[in-house]
C-alpha positions in Angstrom: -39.1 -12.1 -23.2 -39.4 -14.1 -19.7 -37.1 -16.5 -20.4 -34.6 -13.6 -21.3 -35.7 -11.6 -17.9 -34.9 -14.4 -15.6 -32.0 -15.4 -17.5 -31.1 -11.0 -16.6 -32.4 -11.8 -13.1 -29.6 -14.7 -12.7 -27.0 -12.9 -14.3 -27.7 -10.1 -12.1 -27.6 -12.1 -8.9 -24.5 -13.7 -9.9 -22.6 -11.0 -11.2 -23.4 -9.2 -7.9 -22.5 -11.8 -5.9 -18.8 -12.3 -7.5 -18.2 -8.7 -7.1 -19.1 -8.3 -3.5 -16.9 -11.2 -2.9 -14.0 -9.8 -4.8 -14.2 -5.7 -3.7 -15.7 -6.0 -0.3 -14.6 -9.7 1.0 -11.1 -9.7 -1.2 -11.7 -13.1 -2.0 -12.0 -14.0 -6.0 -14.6 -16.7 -6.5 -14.0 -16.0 -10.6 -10.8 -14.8 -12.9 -11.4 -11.2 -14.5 -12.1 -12.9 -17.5 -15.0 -14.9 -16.3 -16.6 -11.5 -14.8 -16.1 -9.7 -18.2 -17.7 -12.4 -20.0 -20.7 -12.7 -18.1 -21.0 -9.0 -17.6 -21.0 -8.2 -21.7 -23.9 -10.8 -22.0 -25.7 -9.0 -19.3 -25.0 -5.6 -21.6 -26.6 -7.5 -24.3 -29.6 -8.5 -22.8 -30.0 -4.8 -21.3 -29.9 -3.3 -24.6 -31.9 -6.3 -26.4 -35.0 -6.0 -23.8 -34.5 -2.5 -22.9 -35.0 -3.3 -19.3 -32.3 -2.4 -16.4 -32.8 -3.6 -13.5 -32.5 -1.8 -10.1 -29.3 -3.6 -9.2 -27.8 -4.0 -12.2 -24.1 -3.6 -12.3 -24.0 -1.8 -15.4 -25.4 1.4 -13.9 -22.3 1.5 -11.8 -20.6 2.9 -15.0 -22.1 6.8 -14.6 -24.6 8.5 -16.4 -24.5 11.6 -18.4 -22.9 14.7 -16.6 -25.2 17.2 -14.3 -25.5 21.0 -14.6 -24.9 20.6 -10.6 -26.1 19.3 -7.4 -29.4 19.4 -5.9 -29.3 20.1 -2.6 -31.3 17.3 -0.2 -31.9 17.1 3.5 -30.8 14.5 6.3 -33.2 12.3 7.9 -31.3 13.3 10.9 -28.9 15.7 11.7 -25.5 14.4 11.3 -23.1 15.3 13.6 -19.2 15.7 13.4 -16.8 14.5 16.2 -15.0 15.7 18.7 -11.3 15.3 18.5 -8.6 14.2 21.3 -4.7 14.4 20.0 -3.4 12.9 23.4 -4.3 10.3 25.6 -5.0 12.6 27.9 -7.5 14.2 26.3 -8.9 10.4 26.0 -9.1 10.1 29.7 -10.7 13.6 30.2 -13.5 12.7 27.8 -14.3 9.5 29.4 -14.3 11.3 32.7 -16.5 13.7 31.7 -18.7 11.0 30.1 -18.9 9.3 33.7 -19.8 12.5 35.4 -22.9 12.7 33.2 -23.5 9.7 34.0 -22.2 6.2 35.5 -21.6 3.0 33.0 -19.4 0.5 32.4 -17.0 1.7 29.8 -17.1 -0.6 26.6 -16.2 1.0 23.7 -16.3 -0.2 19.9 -12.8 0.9 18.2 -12.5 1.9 14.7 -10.2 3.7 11.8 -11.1 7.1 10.9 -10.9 6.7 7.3 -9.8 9.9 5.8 -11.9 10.4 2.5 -15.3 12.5 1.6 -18.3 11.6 4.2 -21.7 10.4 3.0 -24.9 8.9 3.4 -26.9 6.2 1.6 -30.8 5.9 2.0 -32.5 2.9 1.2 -36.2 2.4 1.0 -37.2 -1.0 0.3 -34.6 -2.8 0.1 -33.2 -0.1 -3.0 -30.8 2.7 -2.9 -32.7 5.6 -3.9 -30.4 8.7 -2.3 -26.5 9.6 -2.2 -25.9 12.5 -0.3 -22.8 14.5 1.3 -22.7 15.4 4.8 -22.8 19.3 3.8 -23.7 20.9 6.7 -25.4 18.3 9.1 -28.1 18.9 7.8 -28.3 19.5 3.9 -26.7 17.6 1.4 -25.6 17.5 -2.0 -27.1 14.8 -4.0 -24.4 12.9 -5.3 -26.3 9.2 -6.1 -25.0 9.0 -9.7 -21.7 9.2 -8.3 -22.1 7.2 -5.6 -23.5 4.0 -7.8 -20.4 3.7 -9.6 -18.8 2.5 -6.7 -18.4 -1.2 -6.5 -18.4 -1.8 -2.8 -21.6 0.7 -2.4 -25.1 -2.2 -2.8 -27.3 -1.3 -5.0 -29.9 -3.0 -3.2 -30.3 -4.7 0.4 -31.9 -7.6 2.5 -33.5 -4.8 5.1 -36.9 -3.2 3.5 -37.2 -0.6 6.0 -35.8 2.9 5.5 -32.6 3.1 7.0 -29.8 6.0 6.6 -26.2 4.5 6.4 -23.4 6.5 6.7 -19.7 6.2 5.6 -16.9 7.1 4.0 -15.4 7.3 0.2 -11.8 6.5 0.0 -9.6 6.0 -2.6 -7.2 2.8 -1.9 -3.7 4.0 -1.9 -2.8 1.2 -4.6 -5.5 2.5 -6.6 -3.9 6.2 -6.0 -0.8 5.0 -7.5 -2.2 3.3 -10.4 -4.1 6.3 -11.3 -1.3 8.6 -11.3 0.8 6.7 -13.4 -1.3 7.1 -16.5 -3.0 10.4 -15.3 -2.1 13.8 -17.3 -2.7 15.8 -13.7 -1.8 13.6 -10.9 -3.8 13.7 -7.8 -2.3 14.7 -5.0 -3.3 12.5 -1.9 -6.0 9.3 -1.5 -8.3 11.8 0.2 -8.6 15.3 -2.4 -8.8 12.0 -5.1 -11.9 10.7 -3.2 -13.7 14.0 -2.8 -12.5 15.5 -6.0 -14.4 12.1 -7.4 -17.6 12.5 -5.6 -17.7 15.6 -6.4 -17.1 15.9 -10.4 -20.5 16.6 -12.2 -20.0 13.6 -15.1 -20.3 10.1 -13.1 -18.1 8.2 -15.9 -15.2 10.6 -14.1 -15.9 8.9 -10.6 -16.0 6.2 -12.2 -12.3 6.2 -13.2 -11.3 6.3 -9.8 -12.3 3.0 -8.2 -13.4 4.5 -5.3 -14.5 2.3 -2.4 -17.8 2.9 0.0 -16.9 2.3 3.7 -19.6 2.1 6.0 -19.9 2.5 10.0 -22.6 4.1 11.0 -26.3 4.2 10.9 -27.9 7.4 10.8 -31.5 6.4 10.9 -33.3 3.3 11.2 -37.3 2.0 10.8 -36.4 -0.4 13.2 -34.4 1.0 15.8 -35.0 -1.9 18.1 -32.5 -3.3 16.2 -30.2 -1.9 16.9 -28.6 -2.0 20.4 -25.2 -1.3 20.2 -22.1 0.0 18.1 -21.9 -3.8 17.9 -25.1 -4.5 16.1 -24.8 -1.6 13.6 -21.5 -3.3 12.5 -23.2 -6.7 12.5 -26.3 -5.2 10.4 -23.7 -3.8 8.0 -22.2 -6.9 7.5 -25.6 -8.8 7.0 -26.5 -6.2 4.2 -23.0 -6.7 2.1 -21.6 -3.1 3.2 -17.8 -2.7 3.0 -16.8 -2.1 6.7 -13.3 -2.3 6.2 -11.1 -4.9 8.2 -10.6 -3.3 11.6 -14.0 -3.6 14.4 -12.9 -4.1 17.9 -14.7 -3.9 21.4 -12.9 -2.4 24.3 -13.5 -2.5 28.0 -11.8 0.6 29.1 -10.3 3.6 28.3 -6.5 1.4 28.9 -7.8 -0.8 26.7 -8.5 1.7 24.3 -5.1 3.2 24.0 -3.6 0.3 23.9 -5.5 -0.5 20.8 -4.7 3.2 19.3 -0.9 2.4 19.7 -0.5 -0.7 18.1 -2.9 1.0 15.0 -0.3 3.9 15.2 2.5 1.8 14.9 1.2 0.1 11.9 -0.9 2.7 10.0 1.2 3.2 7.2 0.9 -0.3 5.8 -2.5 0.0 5.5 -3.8 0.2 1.6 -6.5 3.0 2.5 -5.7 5.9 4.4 -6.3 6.9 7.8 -5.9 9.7 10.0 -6.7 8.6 13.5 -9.5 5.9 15.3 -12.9 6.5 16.4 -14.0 5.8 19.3 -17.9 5.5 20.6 -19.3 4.2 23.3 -21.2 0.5 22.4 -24.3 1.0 24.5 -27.2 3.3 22.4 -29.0 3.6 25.6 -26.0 5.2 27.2 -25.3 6.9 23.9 -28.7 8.5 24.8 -28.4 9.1 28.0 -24.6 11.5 27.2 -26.9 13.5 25.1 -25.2 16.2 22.5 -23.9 19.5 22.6 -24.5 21.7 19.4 -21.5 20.1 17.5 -20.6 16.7 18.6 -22.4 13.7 20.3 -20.4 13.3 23.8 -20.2 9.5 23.4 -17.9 9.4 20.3 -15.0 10.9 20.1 -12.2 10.7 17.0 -8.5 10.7 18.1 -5.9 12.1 16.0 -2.6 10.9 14.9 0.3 12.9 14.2 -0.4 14.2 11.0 2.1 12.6 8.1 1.3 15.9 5.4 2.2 19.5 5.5 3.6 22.4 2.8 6.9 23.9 2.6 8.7 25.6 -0.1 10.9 23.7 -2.6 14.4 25.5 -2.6 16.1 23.2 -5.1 16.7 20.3 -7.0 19.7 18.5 -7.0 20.4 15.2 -9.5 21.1 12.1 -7.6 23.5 9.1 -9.7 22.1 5.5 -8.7 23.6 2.3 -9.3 22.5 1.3 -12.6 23.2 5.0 -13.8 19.6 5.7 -13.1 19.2 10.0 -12.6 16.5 11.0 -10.1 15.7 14.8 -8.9 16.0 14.9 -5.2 14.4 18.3 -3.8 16.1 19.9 -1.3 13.3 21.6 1.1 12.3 24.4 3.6 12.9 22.7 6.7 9.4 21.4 8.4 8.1 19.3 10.7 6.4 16.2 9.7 5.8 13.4 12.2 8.0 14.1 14.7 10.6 14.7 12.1 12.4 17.6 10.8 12.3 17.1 7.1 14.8 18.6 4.5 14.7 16.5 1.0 12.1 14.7 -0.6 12.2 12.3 -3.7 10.6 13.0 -6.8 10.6 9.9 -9.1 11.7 11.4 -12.2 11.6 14.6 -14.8 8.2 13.7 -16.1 7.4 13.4 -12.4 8.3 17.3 -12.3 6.3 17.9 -15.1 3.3 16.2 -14.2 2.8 17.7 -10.8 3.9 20.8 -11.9 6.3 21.6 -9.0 8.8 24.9 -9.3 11.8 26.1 -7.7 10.7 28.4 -5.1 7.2 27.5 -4.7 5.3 25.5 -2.0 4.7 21.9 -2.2 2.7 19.5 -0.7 5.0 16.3 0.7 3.9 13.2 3.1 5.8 10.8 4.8 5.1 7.0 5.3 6.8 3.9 6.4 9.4 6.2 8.3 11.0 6.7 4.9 11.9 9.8 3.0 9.3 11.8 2.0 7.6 12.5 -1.2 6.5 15.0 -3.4 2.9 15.0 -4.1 2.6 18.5 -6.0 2.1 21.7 -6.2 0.3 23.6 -3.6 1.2 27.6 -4.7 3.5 29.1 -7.2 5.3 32.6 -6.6 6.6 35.1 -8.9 9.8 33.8 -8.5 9.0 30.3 -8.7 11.2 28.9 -11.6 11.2 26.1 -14.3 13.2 23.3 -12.9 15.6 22.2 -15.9 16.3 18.3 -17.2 20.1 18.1 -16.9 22.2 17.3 -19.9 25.4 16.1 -18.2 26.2 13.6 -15.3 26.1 15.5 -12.1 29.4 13.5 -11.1 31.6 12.4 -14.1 30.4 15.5 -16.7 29.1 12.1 -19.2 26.5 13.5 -21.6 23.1 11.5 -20.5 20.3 9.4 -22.3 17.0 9.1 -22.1 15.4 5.6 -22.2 11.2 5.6 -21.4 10.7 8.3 -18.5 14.0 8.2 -17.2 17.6 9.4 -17.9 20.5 7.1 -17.6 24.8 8.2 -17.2 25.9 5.7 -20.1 29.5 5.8 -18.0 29.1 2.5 -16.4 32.1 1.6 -15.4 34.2 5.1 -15.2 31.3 7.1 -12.7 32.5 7.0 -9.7 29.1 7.2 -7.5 27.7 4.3 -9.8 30.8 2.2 -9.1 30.5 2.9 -5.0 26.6 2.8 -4.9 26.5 -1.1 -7.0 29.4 -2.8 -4.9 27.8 -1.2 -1.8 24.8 -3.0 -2.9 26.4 -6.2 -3.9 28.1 -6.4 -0.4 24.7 -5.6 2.0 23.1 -8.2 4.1 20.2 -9.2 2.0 22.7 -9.8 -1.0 26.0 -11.2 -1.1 26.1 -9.8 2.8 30.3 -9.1 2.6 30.4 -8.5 6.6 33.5 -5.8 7.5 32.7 -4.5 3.7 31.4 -0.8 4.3 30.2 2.2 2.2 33.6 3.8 2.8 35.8 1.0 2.8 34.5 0.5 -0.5 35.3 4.4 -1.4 38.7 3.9 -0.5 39.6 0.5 -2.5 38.1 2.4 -5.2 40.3 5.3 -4.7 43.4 3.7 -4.2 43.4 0.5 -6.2 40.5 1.1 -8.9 38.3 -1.8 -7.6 35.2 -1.4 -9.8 34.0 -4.4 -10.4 32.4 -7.1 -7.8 35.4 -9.8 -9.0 38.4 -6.8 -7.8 36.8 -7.1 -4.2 38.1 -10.9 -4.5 41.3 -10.0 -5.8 42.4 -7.6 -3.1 45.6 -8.5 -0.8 46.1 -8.7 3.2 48.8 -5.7 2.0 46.2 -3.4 0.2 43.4 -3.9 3.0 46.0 -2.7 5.6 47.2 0.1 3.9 43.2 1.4 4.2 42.8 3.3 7.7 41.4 1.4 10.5 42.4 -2.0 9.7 44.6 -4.0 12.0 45.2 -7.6 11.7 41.7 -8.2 13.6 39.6 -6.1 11.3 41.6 -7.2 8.5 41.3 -11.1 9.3 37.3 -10.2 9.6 37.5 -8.7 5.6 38.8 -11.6 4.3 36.4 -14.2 6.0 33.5 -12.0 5.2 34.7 -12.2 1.8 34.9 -16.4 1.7 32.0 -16.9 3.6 30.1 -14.8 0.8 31.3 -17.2 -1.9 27.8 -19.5 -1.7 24.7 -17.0 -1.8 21.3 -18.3 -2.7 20.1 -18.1 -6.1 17.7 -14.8 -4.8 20.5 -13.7 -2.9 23.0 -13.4 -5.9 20.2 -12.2 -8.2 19.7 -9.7 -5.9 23.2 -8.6 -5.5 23.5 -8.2 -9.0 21.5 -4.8 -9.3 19.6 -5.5 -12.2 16.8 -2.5 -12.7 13.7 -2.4 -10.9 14.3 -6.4 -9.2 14.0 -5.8 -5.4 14.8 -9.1 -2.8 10.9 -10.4 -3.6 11.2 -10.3 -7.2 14.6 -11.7 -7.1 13.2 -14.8 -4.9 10.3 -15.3 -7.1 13.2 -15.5 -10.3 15.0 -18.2 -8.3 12.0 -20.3 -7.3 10.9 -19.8 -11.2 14.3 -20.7 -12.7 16.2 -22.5 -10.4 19.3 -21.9 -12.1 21.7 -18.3 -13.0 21.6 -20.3 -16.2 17.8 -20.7 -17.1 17.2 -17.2 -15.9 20.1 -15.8 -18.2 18.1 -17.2 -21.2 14.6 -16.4 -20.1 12.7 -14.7 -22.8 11.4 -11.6 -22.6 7.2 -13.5 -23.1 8.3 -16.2 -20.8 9.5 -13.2 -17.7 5.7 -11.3 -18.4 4.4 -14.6 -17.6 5.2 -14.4 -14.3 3.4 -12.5 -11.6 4.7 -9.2 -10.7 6.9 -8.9 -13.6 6.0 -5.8 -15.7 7.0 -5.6 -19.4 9.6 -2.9 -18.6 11.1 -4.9 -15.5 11.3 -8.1 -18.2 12.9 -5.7 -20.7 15.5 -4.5 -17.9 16.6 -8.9 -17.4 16.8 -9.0 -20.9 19.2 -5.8 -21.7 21.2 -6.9 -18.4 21.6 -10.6 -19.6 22.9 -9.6 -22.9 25.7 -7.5 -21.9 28.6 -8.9 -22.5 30.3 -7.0 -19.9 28.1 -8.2 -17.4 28.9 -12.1 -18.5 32.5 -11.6 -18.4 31.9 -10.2 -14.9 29.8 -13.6 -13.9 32.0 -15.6 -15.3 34.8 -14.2 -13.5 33.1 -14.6 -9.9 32.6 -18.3 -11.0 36.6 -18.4 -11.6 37.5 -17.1 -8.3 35.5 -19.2 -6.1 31.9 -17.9 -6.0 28.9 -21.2 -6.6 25.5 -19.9 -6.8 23.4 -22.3 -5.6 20.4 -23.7 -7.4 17.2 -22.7 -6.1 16.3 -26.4 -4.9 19.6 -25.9 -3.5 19.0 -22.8 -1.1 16.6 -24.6 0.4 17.5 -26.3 3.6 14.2 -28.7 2.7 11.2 -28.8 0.9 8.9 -29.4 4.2 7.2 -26.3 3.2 6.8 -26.8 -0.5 3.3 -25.5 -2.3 2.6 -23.9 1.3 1.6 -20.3 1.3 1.6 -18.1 5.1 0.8 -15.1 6.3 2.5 -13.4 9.2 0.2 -11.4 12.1 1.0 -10.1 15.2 4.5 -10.0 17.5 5.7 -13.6 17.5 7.2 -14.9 21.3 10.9 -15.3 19.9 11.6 -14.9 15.9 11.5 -11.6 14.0 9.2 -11.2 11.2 12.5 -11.5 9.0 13.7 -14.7 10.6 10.1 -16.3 10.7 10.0 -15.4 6.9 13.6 -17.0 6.4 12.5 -20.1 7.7 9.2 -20.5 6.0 11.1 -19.9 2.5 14.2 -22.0 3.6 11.9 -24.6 3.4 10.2 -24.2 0.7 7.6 -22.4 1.5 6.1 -19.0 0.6 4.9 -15.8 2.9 2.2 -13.7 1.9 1.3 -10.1 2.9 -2.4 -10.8 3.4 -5.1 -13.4 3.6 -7.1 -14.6 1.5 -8.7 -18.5 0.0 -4.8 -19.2 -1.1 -3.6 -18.6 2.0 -2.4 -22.4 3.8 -1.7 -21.1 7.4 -1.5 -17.5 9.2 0.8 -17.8 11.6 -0.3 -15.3 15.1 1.3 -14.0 17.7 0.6 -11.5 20.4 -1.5 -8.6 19.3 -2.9 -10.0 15.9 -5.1 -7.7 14.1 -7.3 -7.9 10.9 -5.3 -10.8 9.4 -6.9 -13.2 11.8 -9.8 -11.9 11.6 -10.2 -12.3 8.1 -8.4 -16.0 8.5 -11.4 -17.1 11.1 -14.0 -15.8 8.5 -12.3 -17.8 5.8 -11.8 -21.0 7.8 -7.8 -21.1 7.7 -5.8 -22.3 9.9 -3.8 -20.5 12.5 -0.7 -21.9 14.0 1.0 -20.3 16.7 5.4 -20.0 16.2 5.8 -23.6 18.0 3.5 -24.9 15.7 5.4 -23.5 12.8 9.0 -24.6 14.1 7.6 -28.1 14.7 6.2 -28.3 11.0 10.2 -27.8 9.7 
């Protein structure tokens, strides 16, 4: 039985470690597999010795459902913030602060993570209490809940009582995967979070992968500690809290804003959402000395973006024809504000997506925006009595061709006689990141294929200096431009053609990945269906969508008829100006001195090398320029090398 109990202990230890480093550092020490393996023999000790230890990951799964929550009492009141939606209202409430009294204005900066709040109490070392903010002062208990989250500890290094306080979020990735397979989708990262924390059966939370940030301390043993906004962070750390990737220190209220804009600016990339940035004075001993009023402690203060989320009423649907003949409901809206934007249609992904979130003509709807794109739909906020059943259509919106239904979309079989399928896959063919046909536009295009029938990529090549004339607008200049656009568009890339071939569901980085996999049009044409899952990022359906394309003998005749007039595809080694780069792997952070993000990307895979979205072990070299954020943070904690853009240019 001791042998079996330390062998537990170790299994334990390790299992905890590997999980902390892969949810709260995002760095991997083992595969999935590994973890799996080690965690069922720790299941089979557990129910062999019928001993669970107090950190043992396998009571992060959930426990039987409650009748309801028990109510529980803060150690100390907990406060919510004031708010500031201008920078204005910043500079008022640092003036005020000084009035009270005199300091030298440092400031800790963080995200205001836009989930469910809550506190954690430890005693010894062991999470004994999960609670919701409630009131300030009274709580739900939610601890079952709470320990099925993997980035919450189980226990700690400090022994004293101490009362951390954070937020539950759902990641925005994890949002998405949810709602894929879920029969009710949920409708933002934040109702997901607090709909999870607050669901009586824990094995419900538990299908949400929430995550546990942490950034405060609410009470303390030792408060001696514990100095500053700086040393709470630092604490939190040293414990194996999640505290999230953004914790600066700012010397004035300039500072500050200056900080909030360049946060502003690049919000909406972030994988868990947030709705604005806290700010609080470093110093506790100043903190003490501002004092409270009856709702918010005068030395922090929360400001607010723009929100990105509002309601409106849906007024229709109309049935949008893409390029490979894909259908997809577009809702035409109540006009709103949204960002700074007045918003009028929003995309819905497809008629199951309809279904699913339960949306009706006439009734209001919740929509956000992000990454200044169109909006979406995330559901249904209130029905009417004259909201209405949106209907599947039967019939192409724009030739009248009866439609099928493949999987969870619906397809016009008309390929080559629909006229907005025609115009939207040469218009795609001929943009800059494929075969990048410069003079070729949307409605030059509409007019070829109005007056001479081009429908195919090869008819672009085949049209004369006497046709391109007869189309308005083009004198000898513009027409002299057409025709050099179209020879200098006779070498793409291996990615580049891919690209510009519009196969289903491959976007520019799957299409680079293909090349760099491949090499050749011709070993991608006879991939397999196994040998395309292999790869990273390639879904079954996406494989299934190379295969169909590659085996249309349409689509052959149509590559082999580029090759005829002129166009070489070259090989992936080929596209590559040099192989300086090769194995490499960068991330990109800040503004760089001279190059775009785009043109510092083109050069790293020009030669051979690959960019990455964030850090992490596999990561070579981060390249940093002027306002770098989290990226180099995380890069200095993992030991990677930065290189500044000089660096980079001198390395190719």
């Amino acid at each position: 039985m001791d042998s079996e109990l330390k062998e537990m202990q170790k299994l334990v230890e390790d299992i905890n470690r590997y999980s902390y480093a892969y949810y709260t550092l995002d760095d991997p020490i083992i595969s999935d597999k590994e973890w799996d393996a080690l965690y069922n023999k720790l299941l089979a000790l557990e129910a062999k010795t019928g001993v669970v230890m107090p950190n043992s990951p396998s009571k992060r799964v959930g426990g039987e459902p409650l009748d309801k929550f028990k109510k529980v009492m803060h150690t100390h009141k907990i406060y919510s913030l004031d708010k500031a939606q201008s920078f204005g209202e910043m500079e008022d409430w640092e003036q005020r602060n000084q009035k009270i009294t005199q300091f030298k204005p440092i400031y800790s900066v963080e995200y205001k993570y836009d989930g469910l709040n809550l506190s954690l109490l430890y005693k010894n070392g062991e999470l004994v209490l999960a609670s919701t903010r409630g009131n300030g002062i009274i709580g739900e208990d939610v601890t079952s809940q709470v320990k099925t989250i993997r980035t919450v500890p189980l226990t700690i290094k400090y022994t004293g009582e101490v009362e951390v306080q954070g937020e539950a979020v759902m990641r925005i990735s994890e949002l998405n995967k949810y709602n894929k397979t879920a029969d009710e989708p949920l409708k933002n990262a934040r109702n997901a979070a607090a709909g999870a924390i607050r669901n009586l059966d824990p094995k419900e939370t538990a299908k949400r992968k929430l995550d546990f940030v942490a950034y405060n301390i609410n009470y303390i043993e030792t408060p001696e500690i514990i100095k500053t906004q700086q040393d709470i962070h630092d604490f939190l750390v040293k414990n194996q809290f999640f505290v999230g990737d953004y914790f600066k220190i700012a010397v004035g209220i300039d500072e500050v804003k200056s900080l909030i804009s360049i946060v502003g600016q690049t919000r909406n990339s972030l994988d868990i959402l947030i709705d604005g940035m806290v700010v609080k004075v470093n110093s506790m001993q100043i903190r003490e000395e501002l004092g409270s009023t009856e709702k918010f402690p005068r030395a922090s203060v929360a400001f607010k973006f723009e929100a990105e989320e509002v309601s409106t009423i849906l007024n229709d649907v109309t049935w949008q024809v893409g390029r490979t003949g894909k259908i997809t409901p577009v809702a035409e809206l109540e006009p709103v504000e949204l960002a700074g934007v007045t918003i009028r249609r929003a995309t819905m992904n497809n008629y199951n997506d309809i279904l699913r979130k339960k949306v009706k003509i006439n009734s209001r709807v919740f929509i956000r925006r992000s990454n200044e794109v169109i909006p979406e739909i995330l559901g249904l906020a209130e029905e009417y009595d004259n909201s209405v059943e949106i209907k599947q259509p039967t019939k192409c919106p724009v030739c009248g061709a009866p439609l099928v239904e493949t999987d969870a979309d619906i397809y016009c079989p008309n390929h080559n006689g629909c006229k907005k399928q025609i115009i939207e896959r040469l218009t795609h063919y001929a943009s800059r990141d494929a075969m990048n046909i410069v003079g070729l536009s949307r409605k030059t295009i509409e007019a070829l294929h109005e007056k001479y029938n081009v429908t195919h990529f090869s008819d672009l090549y085949k049209i004369t200096p006497e046709q391109i004339r007869d189309i308005e607008g083009f004198k000898d200049k513009k027409t002299d431009n057409f025709f050099a656009g179209l020879d200098n568009s006779k070498h793409p890339s291996l990615s580049a053609f891919i690209y510009a071939l519009g196969i289903d569901n491959i976007g520019k980085k799957t299409a680079k990945q293909l090349a760099s996999r491949f090499k050749t049009l011709e070993a991608l044409k006879s991939a397999s269906k196994e040998t395309l899952v292999e790869l990273n990022d390639i879904a079954d359906l996406t494989a299934s969508y190379i295969c169909h394309f590659f085996s249309d003998e349409n689509m052959l005749k149509e590559i082999e008829s580029l090759k005829e007039i002129g166009v070489e595809v070259a090989s992936a080694d080929e596209s590559a100006l040099s192989q300086k780069l090769a194995g490499l792997k960068f991330v990109l952070t800040g503004t760089l001195p001279h190059l775009s993000r785009n043109e510092a990307t083109k050069i790293i895979e020009e030669n051979g090398g690959e960019v990455m979205s964030s850090v992490s072990k596999a990561t070579n070299y981060v390249v940093v320029g002027e306002d770098a954020g989290s990226k180099l943070e995380k890069a200095r904690k993992l030991g990677i090398s930065t290189i500044s853009e000089d660096e980079l240019l001198a390395m190719v």
